[in-house]
C-alpha positions in Angstrom: -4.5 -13.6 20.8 -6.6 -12.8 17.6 -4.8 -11.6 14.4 -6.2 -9.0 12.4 -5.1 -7.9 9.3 -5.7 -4.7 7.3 -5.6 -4.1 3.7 -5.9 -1.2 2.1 -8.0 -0.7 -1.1 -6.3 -0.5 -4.7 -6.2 2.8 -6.5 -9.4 5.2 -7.5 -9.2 8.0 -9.5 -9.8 9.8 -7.0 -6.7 8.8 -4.6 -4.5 9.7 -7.9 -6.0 13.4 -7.7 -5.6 13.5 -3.8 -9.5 14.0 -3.5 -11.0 12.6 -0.4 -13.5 10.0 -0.5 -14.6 9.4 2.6 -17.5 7.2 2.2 -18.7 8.3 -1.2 -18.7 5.1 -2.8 -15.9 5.4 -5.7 -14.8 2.5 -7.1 -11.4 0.9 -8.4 -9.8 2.7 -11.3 -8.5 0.6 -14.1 -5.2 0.9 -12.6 -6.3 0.3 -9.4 -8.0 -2.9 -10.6 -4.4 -4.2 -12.1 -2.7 -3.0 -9.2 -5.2 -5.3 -6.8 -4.7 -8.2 -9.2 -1.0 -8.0 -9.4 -0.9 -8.4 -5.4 0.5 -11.8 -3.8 -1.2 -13.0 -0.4 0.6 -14.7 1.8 0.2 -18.3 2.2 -0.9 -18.0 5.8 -4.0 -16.1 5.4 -5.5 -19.4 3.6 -7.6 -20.1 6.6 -8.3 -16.4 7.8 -12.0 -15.3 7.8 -12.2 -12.0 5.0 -14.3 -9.0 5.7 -14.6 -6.0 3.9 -15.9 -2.4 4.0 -19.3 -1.8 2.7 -17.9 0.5 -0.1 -17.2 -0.6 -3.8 -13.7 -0.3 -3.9 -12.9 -2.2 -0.7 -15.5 -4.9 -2.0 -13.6 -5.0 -5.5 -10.1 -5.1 -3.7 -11.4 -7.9 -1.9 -13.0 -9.9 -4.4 -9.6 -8.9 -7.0 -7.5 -10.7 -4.3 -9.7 -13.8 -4.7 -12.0 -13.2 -2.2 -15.8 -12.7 -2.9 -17.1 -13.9 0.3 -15.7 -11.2 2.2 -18.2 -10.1 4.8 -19.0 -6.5 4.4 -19.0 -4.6 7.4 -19.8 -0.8 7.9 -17.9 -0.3 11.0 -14.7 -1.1 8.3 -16.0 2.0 6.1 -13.7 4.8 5.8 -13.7 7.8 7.8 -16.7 10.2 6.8 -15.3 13.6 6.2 -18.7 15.3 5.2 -19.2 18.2 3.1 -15.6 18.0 2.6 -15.7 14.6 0.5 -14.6 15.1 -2.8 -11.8 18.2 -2.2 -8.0 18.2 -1.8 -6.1 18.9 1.4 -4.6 21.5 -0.2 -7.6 23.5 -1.3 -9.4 23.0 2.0 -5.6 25.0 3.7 -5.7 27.5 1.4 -9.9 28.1 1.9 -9.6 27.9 6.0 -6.1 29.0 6.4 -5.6 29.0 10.9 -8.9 27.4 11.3 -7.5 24.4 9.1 -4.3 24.7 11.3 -6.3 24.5 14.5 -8.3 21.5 13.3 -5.5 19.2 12.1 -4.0 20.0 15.6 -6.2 18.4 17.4 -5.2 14.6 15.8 -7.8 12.5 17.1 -10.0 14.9 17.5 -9.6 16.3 14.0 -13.7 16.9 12.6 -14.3 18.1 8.9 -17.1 19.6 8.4 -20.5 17.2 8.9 -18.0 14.5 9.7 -16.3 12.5 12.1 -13.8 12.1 13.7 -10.6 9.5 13.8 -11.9 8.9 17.4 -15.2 8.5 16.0 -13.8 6.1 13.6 -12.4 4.3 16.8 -15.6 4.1 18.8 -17.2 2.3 15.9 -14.7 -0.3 15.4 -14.3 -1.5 19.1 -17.6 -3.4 19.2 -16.5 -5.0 16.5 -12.9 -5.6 17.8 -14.0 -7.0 20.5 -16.9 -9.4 18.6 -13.3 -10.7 16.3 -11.2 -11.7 19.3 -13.8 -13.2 21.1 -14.6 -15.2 17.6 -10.7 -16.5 18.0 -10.6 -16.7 14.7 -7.6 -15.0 12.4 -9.1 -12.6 10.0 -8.4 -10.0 7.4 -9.9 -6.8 6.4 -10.3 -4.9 3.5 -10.7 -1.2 4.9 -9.2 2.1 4.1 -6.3 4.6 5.2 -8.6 5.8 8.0 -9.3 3.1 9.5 -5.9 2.0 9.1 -4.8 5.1 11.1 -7.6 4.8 13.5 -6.4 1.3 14.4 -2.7 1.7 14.7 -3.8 4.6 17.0 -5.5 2.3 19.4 -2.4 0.1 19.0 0.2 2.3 19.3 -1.2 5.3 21.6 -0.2 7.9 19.1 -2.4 10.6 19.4 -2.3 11.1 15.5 0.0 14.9 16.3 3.0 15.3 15.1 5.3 13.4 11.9 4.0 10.0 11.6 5.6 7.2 13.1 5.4 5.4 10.1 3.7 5.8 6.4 1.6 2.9 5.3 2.6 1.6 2.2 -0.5 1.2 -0.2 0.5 -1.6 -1.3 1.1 -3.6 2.1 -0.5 -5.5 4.6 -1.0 -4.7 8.2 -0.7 -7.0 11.1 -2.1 -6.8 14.7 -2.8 -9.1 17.5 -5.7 -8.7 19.2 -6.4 -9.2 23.3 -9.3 -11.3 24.8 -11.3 -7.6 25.4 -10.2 -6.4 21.4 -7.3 -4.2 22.5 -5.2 -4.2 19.1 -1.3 -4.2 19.1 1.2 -4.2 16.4 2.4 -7.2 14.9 4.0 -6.1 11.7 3.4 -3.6 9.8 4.2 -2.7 5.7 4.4 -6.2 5.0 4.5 -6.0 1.5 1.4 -7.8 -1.6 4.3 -7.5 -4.4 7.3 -10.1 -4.5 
C-alpha cells in the first residue's frame, strides 16, 4: 500500500465570497497566505514526495508549508466548472431553478456548463493514481475540494447524492492508502494542520 495525502489550498478571496474557481488561476488571499503559514505538518510526511496542482494557490499553499519542490501536476487541478467559474451556487439556483435541481441530482454526473464532471475529475486522476502506487513511494498533494471529493468518491463508493458523509475540514489533511492497481481507500480523514 501507497499513502496519499490531500491538502487542500488556503483561502482566496474568492472561496470567502463563495465564487467558484474552478481552474481560473486565483491565488492566496492575504488571509489565506497566514492561514497556510500557521499550519503544522506532521512529522511523518518528512520523507513523502510533494506534488501540487498546477494552479497558483495550490502552488503557494505548497511552497507556504515549506515545500517549493512540489511537482505540479494538472491531473491535481480543480474541477473545471466552465462558463460557470466565477458565480455563486446560489445565483446559479436562482437563474436555473429545476434545471439546477436536475443537475446537482445526478452527483457524479453533475456537468456545469462547458465543464466537467466529478467523474471527469476521476478519469483524469486514475492514470495518475495508478503511476503513485506503482512508484511505492508515500506522497502528498496539494489539490482542491474537487478533487478531494472526486477521490473520497472512488474510495468510498458514494455516489456524491444525498447529505455528505462527511464535510472536509479546510484546514485538515486527508489520508488514503492506495492498492497495487491505484484503487484509493480511506485512511483517515480531517486530520487536522492546527495544534
Amino acid at each position: 500500500m501507497t499513502e496519499l495525502v490531500l491538502i487542500r489550498h488556503a483561502e482566496t478571496a474568492w472561496n470567502a465570497a463563495k465564487r467558484i474557481q474552478g481552474q481560473r488561476d486565483v491565488r492566496l488571499s492575504p488571509r489565506g497566505r497566514v492561514m497556510a503559514a500557521g499550519w503544522t505538518l506532521p512529522r511523518d510526511l518528512a520523507a513523502h514526495r510533494w506534488f501540487s496542482s498546477t494552479l497558483d494557490r495550490a502552488r503557494e499553499t505548497a511552497h507556504l508549508l515549506g515545500h517549493p519542490e512540489a511537482t505540479p501536476l494538472a491531473a491535481l487541478n480543480e474541477m473545471n466548472w466552465g462558463t460557470w467559474a466565477g458565480e455563486t451556487l446560489t445565483d446559479l439556483r436562482a437563474r436555473h431553478g429545476d434545471t439546477m435541481i436536475v443537475n446537482e441530482a445526478r452527483g457524479l454526473d453533475f456537468r456545469p456548463e462547458g465543464g466537467e464532471s466529478p467523474r471527469d475529475v476521476q478519469s483524469r486522476l486514475r492514470p495518475l493514481l495508478m503511476h503513485l502506487a506503482a512508484a511505492r513511494r508515500p506522497c502528498v498533494a496539494v489539490a482542491h475540494r474537487g478533487v478531494i471529493r472526486a477521490l473520497y468518491c472512488l474510495a468510498s463508493g458514494w455516489d456524491l447524492t444525498g447529505k455528505p458523509p462527511v464535510e472536509f475540514d479546510r484546514e485538515a489533511l486527508q489520508r488514503f492508502t492506495l492498492s497495487k492497481d491505484g484503487t484509493p481507500a480511506v485512511l483517515r480523514l480531517n486530520e487536522r494542520l492546527r495544534p
